[in-house]
PyMOL Python script that loads the backbone (N, CA, C, O; Angstrom):
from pymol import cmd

cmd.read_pdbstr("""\
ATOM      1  N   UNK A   1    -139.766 153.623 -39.405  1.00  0.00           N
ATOM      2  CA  UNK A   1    -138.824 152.528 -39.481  1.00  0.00           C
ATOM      3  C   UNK A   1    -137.441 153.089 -39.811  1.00  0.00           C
ATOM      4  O   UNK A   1    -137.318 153.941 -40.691  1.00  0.00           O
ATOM      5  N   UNK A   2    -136.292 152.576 -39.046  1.00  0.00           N
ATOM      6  CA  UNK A   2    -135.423 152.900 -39.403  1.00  0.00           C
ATOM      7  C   UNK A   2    -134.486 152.622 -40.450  1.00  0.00           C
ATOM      8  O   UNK A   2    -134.460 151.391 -40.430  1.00  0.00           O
ATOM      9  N   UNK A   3    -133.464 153.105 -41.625  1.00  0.00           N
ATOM     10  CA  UNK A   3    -132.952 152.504 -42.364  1.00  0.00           C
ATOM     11  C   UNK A   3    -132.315 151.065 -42.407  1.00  0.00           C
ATOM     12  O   UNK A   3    -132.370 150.374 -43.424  1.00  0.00           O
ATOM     13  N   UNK A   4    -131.792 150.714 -41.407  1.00  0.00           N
ATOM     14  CA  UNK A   4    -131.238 149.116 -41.591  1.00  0.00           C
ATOM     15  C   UNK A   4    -132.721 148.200 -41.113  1.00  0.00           C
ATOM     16  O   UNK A   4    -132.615 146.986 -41.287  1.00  0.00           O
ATOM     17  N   UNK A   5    -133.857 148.615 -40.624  1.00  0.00           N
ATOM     18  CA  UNK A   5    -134.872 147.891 -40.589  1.00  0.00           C
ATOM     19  C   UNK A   5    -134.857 147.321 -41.973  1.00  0.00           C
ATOM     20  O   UNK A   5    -134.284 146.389 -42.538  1.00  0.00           O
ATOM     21  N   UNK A   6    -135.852 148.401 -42.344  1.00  0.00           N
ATOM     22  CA  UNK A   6    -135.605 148.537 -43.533  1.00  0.00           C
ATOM     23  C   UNK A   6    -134.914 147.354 -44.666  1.00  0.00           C
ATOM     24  O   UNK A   6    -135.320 146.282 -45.113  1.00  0.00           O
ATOM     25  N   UNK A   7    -133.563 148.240 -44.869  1.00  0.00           N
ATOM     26  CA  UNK A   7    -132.474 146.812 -45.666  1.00  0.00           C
ATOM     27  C   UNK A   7    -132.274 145.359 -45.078  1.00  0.00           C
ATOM     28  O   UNK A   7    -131.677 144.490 -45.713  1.00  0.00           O
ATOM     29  N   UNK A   8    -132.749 145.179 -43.971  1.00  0.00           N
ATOM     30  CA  UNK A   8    -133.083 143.820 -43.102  1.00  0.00           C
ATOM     31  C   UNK A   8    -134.017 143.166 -43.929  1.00  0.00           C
ATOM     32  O   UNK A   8    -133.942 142.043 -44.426  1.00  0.00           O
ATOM     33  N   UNK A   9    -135.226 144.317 -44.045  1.00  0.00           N
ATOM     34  CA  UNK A   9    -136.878 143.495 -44.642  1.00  0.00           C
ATOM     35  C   UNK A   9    -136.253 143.273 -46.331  1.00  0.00           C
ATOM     36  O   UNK A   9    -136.037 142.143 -46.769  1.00  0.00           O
ATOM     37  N   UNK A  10    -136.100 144.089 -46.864  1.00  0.00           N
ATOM     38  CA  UNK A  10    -135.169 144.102 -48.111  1.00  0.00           C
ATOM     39  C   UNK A  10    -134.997 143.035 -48.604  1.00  0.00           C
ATOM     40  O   UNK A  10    -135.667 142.320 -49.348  1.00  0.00           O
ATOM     41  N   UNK A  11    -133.477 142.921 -47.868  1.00  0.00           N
ATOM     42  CA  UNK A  11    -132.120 141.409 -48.259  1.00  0.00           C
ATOM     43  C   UNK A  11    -133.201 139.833 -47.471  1.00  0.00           C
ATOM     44  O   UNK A  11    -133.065 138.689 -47.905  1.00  0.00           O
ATOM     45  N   UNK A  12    -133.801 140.058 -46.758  1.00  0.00           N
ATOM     46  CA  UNK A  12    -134.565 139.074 -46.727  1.00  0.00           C
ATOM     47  C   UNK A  12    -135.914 138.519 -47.376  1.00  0.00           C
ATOM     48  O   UNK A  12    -136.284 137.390 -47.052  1.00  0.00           O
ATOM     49  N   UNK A  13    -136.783 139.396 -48.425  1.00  0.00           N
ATOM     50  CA  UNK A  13    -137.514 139.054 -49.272  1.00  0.00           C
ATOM     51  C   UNK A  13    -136.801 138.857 -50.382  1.00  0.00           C
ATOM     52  O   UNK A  13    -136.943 137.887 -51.126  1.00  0.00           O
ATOM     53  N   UNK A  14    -135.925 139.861 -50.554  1.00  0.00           N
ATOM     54  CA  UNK A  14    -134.605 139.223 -51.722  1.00  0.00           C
ATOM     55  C   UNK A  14    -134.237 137.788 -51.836  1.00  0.00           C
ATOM     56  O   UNK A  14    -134.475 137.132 -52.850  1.00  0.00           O
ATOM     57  N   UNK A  15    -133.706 137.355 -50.873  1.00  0.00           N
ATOM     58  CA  UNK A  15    -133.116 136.030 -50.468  1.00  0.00           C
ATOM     59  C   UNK A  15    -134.447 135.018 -50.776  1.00  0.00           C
ATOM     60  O   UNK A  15    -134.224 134.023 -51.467  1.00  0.00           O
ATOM     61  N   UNK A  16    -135.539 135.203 -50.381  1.00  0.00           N
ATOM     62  CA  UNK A  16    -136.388 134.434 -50.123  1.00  0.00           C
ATOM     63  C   UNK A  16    -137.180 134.122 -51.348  1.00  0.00           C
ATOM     64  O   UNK A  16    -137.634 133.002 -51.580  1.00  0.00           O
ATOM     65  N   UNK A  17    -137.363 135.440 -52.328  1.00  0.00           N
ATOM     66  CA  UNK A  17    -137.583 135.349 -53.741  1.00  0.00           C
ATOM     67  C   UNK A  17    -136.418 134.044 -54.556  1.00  0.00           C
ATOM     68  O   UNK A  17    -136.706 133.042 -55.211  1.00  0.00           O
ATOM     69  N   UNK A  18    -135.377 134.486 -54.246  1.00  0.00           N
ATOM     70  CA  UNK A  18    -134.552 133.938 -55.105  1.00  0.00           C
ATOM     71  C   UNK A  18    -134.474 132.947 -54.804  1.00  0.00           C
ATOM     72  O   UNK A  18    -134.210 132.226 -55.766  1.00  0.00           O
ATOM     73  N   UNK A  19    -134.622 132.119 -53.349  1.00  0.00           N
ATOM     74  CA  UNK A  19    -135.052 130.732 -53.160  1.00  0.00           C
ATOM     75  C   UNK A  19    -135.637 130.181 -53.903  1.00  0.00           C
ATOM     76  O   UNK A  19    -135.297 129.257 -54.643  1.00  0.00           O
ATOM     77  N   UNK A  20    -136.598 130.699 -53.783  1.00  0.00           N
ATOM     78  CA  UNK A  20    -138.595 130.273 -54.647  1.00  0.00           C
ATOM     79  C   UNK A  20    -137.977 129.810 -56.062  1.00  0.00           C
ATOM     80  O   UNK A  20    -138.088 128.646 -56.445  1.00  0.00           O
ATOM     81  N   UNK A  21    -137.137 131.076 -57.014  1.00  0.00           N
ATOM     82  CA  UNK A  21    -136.552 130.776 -58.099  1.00  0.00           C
ATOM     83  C   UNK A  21    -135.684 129.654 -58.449  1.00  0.00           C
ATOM     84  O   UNK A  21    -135.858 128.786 -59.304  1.00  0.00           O
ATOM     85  N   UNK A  22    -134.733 129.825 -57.646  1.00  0.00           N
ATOM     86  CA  UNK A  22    -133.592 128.641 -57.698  1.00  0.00           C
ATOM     87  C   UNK A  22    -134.268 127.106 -57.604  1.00  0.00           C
ATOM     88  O   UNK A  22    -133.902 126.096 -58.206  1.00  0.00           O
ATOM     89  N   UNK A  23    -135.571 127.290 -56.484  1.00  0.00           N
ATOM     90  CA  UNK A  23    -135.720 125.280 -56.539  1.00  0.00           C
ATOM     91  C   UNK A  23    -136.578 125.633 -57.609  1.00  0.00           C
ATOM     92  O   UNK A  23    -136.244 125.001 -58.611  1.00  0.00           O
ATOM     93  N   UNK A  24    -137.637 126.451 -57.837  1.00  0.00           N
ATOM     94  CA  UNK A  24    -138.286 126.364 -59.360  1.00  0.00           C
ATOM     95  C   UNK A  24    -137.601 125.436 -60.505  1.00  0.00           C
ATOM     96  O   UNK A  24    -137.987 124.485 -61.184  1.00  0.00           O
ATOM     97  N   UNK A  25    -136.140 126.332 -60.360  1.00  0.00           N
ATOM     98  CA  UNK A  25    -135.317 126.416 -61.588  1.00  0.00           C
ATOM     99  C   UNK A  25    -134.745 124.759 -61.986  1.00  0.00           C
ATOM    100  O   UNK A  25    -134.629 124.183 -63.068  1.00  0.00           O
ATOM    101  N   UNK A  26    -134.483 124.361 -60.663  1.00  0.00           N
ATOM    102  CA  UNK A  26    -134.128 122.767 -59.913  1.00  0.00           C
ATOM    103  C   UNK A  26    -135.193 122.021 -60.692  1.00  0.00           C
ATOM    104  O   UNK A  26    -134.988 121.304 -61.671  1.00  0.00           O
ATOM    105  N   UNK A  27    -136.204 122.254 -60.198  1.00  0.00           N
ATOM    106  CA  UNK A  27    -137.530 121.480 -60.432  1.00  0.00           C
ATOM    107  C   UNK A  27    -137.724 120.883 -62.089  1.00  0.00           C
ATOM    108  O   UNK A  27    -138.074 119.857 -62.673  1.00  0.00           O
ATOM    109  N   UNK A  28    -137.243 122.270 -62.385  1.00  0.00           N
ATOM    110  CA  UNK A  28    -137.411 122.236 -63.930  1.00  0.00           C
ATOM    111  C   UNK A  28    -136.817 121.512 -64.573  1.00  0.00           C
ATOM    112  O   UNK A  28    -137.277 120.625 -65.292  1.00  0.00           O
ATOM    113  N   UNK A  29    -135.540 121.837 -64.374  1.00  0.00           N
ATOM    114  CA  UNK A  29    -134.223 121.064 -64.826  1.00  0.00           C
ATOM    115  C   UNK A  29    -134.510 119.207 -64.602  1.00  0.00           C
ATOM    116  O   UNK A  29    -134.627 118.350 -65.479  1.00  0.00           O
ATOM    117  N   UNK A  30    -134.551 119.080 -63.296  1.00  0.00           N
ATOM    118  CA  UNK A  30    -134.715 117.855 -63.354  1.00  0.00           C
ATOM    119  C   UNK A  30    -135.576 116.842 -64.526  1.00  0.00           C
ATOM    120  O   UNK A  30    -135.277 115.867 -65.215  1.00  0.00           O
ATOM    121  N   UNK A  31    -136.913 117.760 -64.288  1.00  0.00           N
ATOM    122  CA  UNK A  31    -137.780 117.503 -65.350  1.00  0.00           C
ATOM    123  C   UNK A  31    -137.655 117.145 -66.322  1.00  0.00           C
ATOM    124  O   UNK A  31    -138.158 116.046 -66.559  1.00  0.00           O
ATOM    125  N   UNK A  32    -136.936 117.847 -67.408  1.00  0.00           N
ATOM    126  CA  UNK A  32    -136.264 117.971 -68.515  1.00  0.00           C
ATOM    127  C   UNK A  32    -135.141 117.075 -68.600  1.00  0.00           C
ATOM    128  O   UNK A  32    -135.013 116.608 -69.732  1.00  0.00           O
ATOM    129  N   UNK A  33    -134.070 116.589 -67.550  1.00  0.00           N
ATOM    130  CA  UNK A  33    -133.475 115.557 -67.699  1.00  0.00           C
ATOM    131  C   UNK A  33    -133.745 114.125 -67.681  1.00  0.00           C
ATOM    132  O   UNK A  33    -133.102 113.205 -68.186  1.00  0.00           O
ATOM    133  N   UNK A  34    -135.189 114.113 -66.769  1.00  0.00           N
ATOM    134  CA  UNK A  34    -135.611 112.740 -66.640  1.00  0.00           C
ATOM    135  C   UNK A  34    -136.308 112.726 -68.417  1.00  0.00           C
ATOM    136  O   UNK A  34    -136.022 111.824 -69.205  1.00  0.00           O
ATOM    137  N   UNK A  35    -136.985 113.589 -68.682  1.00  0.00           N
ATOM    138  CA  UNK A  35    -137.648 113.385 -70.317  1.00  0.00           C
ATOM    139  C   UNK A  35    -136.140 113.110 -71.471  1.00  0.00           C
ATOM    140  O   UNK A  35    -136.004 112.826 -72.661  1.00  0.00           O
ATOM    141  N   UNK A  36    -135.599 113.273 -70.789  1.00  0.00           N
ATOM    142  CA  UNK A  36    -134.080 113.222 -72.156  1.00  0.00           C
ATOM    143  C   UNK A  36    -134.174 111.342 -72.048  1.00  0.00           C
ATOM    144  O   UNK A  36    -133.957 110.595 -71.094  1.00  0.00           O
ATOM    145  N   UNK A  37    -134.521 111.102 -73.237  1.00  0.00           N
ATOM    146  CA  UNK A  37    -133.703 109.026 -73.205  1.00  0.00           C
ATOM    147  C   UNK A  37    -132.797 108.858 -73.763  1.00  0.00           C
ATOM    148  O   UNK A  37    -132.731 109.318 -74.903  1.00  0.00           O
ATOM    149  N   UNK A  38    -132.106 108.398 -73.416  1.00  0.00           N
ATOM    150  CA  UNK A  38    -130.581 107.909 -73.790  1.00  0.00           C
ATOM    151  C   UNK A  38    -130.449 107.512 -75.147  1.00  0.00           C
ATOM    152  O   UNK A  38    -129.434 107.962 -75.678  1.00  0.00           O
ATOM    153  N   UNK A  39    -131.229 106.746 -75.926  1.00  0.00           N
ATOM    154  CA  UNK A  39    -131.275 106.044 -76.811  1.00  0.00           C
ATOM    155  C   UNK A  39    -131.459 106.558 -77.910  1.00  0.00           C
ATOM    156  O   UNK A  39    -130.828 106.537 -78.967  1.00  0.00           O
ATOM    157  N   UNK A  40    -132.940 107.313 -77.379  1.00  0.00           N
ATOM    158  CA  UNK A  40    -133.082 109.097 -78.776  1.00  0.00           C
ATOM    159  C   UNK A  40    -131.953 109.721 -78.932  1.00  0.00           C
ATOM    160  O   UNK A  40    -131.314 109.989 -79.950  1.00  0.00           O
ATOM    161  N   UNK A  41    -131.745 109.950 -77.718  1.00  0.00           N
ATOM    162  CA  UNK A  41    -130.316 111.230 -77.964  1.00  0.00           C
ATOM    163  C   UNK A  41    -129.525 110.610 -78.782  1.00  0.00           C
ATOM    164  O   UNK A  41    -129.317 111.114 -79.886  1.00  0.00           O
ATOM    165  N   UNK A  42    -128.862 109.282 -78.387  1.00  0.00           N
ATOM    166  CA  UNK A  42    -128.072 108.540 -79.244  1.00  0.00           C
ATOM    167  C   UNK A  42    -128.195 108.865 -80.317  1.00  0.00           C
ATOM    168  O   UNK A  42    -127.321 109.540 -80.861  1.00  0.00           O
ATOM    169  N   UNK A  43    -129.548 108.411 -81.085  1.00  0.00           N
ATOM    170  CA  UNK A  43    -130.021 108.690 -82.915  1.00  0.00           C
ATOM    171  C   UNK A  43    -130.441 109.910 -83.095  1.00  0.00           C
ATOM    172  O   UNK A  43    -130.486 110.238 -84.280  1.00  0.00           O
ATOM    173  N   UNK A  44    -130.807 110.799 -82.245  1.00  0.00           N
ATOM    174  CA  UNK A  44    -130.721 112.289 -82.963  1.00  0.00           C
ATOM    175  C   UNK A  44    -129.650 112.952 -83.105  1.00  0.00           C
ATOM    176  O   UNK A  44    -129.683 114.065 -83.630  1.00  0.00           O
ATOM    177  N   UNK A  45    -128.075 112.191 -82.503  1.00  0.00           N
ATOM    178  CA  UNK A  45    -126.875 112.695 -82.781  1.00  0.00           C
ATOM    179  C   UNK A  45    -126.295 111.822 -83.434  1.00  0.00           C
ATOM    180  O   UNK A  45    -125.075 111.879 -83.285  1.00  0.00           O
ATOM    181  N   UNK A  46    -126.710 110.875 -84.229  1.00  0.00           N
ATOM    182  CA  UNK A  46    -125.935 110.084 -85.069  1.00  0.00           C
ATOM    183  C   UNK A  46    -125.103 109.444 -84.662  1.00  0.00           C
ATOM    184  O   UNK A  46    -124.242 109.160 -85.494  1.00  0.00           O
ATOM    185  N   UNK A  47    -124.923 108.944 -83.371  1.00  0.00           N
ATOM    186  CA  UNK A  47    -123.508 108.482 -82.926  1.00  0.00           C
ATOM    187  C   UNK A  47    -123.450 106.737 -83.242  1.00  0.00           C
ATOM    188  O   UNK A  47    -122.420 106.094 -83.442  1.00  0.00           O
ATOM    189  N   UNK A  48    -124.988 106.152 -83.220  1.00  0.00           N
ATOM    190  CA  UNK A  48    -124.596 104.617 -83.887  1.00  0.00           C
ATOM    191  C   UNK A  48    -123.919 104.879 -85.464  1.00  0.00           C
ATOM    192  O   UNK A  48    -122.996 104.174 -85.873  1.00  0.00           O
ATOM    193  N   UNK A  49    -124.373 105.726 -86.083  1.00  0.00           N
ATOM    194  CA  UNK A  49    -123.588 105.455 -87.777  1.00  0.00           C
ATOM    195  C   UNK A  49    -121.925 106.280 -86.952  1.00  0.00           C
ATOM    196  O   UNK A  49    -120.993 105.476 -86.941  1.00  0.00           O
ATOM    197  N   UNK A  50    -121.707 107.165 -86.567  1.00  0.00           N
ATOM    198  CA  UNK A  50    -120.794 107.580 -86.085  1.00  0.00           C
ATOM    199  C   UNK A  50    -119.610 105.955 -85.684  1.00  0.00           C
ATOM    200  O   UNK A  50    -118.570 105.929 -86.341  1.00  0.00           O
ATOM    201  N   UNK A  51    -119.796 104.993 -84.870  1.00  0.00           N
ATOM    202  CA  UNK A  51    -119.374 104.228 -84.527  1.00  0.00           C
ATOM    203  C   UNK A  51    -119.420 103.051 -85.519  1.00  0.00           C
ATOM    204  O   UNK A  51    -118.638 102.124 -85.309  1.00  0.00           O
ATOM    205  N   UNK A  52    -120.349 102.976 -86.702  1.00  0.00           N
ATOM    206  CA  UNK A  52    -119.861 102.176 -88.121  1.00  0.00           C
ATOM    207  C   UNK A  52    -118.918 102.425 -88.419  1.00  0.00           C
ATOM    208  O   UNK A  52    -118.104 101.594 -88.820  1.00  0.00           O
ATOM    209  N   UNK A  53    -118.645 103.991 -88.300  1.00  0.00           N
ATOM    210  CA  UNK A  53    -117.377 104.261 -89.480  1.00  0.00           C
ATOM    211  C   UNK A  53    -116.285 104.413 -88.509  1.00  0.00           C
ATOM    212  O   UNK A  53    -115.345 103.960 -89.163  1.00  0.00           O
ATOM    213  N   UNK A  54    -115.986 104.626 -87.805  1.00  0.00           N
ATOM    214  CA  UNK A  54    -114.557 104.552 -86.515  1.00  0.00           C
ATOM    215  C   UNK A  54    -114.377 103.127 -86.301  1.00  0.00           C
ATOM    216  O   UNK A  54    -113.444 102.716 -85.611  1.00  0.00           O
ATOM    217  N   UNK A  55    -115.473 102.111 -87.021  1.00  0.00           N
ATOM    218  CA  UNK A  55    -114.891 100.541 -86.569  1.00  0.00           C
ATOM    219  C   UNK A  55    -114.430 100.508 -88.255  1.00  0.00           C
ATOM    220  O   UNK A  55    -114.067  99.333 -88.226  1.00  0.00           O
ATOM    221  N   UNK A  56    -114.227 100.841 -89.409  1.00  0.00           N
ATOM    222  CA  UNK A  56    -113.860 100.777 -90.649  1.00  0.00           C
ATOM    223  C   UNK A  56    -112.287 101.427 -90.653  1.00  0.00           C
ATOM    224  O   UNK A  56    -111.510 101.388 -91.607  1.00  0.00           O
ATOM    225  N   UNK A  57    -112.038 102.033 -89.322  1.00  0.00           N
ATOM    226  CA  UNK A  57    -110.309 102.711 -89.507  1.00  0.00           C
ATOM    227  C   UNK A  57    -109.402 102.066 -88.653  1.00  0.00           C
ATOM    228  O   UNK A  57    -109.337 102.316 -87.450  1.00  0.00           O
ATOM    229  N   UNK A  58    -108.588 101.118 -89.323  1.00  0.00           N
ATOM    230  CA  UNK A  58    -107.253 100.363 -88.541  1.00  0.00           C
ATOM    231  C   UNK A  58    -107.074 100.776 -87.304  1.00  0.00           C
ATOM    232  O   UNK A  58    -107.272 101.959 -87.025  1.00  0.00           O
ATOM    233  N   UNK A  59    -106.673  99.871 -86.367  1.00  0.00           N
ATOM    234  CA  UNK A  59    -106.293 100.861 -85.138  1.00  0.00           C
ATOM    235  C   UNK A  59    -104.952 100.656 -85.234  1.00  0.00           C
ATOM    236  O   UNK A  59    -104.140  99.865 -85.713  1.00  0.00           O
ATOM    237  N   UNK A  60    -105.026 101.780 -84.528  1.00  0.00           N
ATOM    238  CA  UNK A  60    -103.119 102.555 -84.350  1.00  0.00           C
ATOM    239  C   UNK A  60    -102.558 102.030 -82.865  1.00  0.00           C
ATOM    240  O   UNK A  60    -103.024 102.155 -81.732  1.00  0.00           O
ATOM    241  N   UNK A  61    -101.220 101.319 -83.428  1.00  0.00           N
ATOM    242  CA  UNK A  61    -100.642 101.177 -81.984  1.00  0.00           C
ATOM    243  C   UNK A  61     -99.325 101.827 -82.143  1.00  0.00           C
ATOM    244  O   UNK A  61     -98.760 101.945 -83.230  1.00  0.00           O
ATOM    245  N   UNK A  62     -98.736 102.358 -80.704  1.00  0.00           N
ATOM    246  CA  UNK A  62     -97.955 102.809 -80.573  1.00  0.00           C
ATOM    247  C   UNK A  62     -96.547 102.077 -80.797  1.00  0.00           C
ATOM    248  O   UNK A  62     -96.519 101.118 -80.026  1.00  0.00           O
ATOM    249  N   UNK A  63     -95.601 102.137 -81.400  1.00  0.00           N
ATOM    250  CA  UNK A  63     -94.452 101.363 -81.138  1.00  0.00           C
ATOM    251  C   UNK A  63     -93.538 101.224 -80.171  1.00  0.00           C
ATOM    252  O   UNK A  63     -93.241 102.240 -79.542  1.00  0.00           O
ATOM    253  N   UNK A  64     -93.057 100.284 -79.921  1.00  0.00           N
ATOM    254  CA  UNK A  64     -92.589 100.184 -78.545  1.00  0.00           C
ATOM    255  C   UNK A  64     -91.115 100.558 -78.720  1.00  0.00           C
ATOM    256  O   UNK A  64     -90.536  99.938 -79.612  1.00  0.00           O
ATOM    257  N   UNK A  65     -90.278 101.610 -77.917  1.00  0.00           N
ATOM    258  CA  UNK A  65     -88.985 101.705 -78.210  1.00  0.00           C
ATOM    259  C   UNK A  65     -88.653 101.383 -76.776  1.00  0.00           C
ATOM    260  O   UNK A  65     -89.238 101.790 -75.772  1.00  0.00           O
ATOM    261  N   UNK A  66     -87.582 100.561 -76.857  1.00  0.00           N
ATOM    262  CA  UNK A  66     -86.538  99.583 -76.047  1.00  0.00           C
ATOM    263  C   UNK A  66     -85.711 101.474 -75.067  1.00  0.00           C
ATOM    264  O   UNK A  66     -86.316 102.505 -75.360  1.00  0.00           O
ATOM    265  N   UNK A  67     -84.771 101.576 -74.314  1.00  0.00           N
ATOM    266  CA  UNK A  67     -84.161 101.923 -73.575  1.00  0.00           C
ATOM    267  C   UNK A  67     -83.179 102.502 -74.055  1.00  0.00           C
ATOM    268  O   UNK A  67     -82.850 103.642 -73.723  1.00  0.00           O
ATOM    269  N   UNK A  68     -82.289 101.463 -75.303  1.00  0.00           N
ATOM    270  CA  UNK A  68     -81.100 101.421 -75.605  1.00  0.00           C
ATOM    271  C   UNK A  68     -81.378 102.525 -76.850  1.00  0.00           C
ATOM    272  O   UNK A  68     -80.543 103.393 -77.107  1.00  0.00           O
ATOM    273  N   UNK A  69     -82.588 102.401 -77.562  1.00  0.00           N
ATOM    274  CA  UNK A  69     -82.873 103.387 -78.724  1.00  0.00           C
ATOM    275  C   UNK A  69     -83.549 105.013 -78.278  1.00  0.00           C
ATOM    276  O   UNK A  69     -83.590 105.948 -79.078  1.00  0.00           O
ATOM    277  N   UNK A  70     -83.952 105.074 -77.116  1.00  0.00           N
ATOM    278  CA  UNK A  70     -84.277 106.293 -76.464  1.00  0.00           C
ATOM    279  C   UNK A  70     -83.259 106.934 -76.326  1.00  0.00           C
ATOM    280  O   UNK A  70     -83.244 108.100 -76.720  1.00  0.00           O
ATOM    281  N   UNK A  71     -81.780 106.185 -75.548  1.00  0.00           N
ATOM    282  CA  UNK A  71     -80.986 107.092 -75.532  1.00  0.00           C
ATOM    283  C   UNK A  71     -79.890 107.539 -76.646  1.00  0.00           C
ATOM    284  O   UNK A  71     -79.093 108.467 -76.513  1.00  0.00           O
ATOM    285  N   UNK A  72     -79.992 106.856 -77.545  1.00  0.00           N
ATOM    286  CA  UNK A  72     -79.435 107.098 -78.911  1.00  0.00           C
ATOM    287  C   UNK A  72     -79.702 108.088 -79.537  1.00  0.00           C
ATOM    288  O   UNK A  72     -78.991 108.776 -80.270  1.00  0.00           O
ATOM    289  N   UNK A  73     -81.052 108.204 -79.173  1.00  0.00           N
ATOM    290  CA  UNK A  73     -81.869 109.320 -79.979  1.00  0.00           C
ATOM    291  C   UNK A  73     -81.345 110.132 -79.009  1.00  0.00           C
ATOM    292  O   UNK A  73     -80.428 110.839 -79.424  1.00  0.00           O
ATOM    293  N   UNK A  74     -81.716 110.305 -77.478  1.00  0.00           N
ATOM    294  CA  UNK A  74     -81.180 112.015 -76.616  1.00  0.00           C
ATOM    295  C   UNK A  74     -79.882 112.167 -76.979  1.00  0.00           C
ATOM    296  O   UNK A  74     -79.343 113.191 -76.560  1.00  0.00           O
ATOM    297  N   UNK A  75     -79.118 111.303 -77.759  1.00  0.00           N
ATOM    298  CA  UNK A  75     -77.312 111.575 -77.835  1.00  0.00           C
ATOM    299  C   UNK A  75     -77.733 112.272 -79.090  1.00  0.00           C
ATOM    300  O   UNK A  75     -77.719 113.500 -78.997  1.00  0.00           O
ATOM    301  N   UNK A  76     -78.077 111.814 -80.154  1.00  0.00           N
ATOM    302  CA  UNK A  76     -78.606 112.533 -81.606  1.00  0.00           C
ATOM    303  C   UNK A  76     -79.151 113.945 -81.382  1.00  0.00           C
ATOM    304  O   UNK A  76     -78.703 114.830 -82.111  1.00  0.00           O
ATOM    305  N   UNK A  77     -80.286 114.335 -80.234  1.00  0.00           N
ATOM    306  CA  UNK A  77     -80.837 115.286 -80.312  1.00  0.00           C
ATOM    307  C   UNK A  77     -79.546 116.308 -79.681  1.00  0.00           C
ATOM    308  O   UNK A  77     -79.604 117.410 -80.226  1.00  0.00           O
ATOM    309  N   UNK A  78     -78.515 116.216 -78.766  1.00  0.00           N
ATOM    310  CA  UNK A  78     -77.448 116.790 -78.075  1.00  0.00           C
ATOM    311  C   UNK A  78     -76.966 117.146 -79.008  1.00  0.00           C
ATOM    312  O   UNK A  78     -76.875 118.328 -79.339  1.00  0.00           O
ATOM    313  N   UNK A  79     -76.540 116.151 -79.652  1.00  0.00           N
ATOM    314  CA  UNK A  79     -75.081 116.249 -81.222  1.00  0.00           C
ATOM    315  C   UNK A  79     -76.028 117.696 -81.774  1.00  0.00           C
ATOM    316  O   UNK A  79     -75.531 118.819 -81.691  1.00  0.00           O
ATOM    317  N   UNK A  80     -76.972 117.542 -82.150  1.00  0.00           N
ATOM    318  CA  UNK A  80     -78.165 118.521 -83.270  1.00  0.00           C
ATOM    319  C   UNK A  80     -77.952 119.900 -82.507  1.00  0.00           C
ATOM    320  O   UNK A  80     -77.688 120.934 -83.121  1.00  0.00           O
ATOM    321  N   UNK A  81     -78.046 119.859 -81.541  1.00  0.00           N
ATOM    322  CA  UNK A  81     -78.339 120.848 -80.795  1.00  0.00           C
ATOM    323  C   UNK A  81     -76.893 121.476 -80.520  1.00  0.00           C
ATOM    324  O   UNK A  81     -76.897 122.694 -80.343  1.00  0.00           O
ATOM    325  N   UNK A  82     -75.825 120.912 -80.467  1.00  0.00           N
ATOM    326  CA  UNK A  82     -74.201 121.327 -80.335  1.00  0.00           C
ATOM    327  C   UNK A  82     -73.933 122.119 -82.068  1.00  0.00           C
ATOM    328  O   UNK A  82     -73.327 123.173 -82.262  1.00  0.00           O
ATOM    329  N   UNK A  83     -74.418 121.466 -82.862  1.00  0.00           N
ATOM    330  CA  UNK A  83     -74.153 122.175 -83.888  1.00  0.00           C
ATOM    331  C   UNK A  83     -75.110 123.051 -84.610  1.00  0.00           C
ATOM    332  O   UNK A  83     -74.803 123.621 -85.656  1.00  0.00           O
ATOM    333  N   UNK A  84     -76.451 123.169 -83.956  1.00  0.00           N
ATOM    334  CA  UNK A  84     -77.016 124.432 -84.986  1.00  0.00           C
ATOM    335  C   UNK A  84     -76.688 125.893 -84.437  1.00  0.00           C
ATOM    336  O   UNK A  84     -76.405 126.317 -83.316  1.00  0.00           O
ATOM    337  N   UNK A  85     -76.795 126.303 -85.299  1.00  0.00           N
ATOM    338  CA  UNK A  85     -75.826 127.655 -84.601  1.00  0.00           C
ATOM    339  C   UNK A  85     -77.298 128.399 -84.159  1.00  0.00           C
ATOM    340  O   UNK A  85     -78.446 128.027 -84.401  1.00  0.00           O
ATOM    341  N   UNK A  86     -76.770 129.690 -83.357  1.00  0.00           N
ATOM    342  CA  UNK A  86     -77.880 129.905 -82.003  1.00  0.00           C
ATOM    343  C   UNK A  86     -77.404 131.426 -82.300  1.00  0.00           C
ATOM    344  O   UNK A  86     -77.840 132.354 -81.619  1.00  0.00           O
TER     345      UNK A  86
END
""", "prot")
cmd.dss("prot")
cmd.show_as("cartoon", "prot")
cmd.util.cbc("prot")
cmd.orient("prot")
């Protein structure tokens, strides 16, 4: 047989192994995701007491600044910036 016979028979039991592996690997996985329930996971990570205490902290809103006070402030930040020395 000649050498690229050869690496022909090779890269193609190669390939063909690693098929076999990869949907194995698929197979598995799936498996393992369909056994995961949503609900366990939930309480083996604590996230219902998690969500008691994030409803116990005020919510934060942003304040609303108008147009006329945005640019007051970029004239303020200019002025700041004209006089710190560099």
């Amino acid at each position: 047989m000649s050498e690229r016979t050869r690496r022909i028979i090779f890269w193609t039991v190669v390939i063909i192994i690693s098929l076999g592996l990869l949907s194995g690997w698929v197979e598995i996985t799936k498996n393992r995701m369909k056994s995961i329930k949503g609900e366990e996971l939930k309480e083996e990570l604590g996230i219902p007491h998690l969500e008691e205490q994030l409803k116990g902290f005020p919510k934060i809103e942003m304040p609303k600044i108008d147009e006329e006070t945005l640019k007051k402030f970029e004239e303020m930040l200019k002025q700041a910036e004209k006089q710190s020395p560099q």
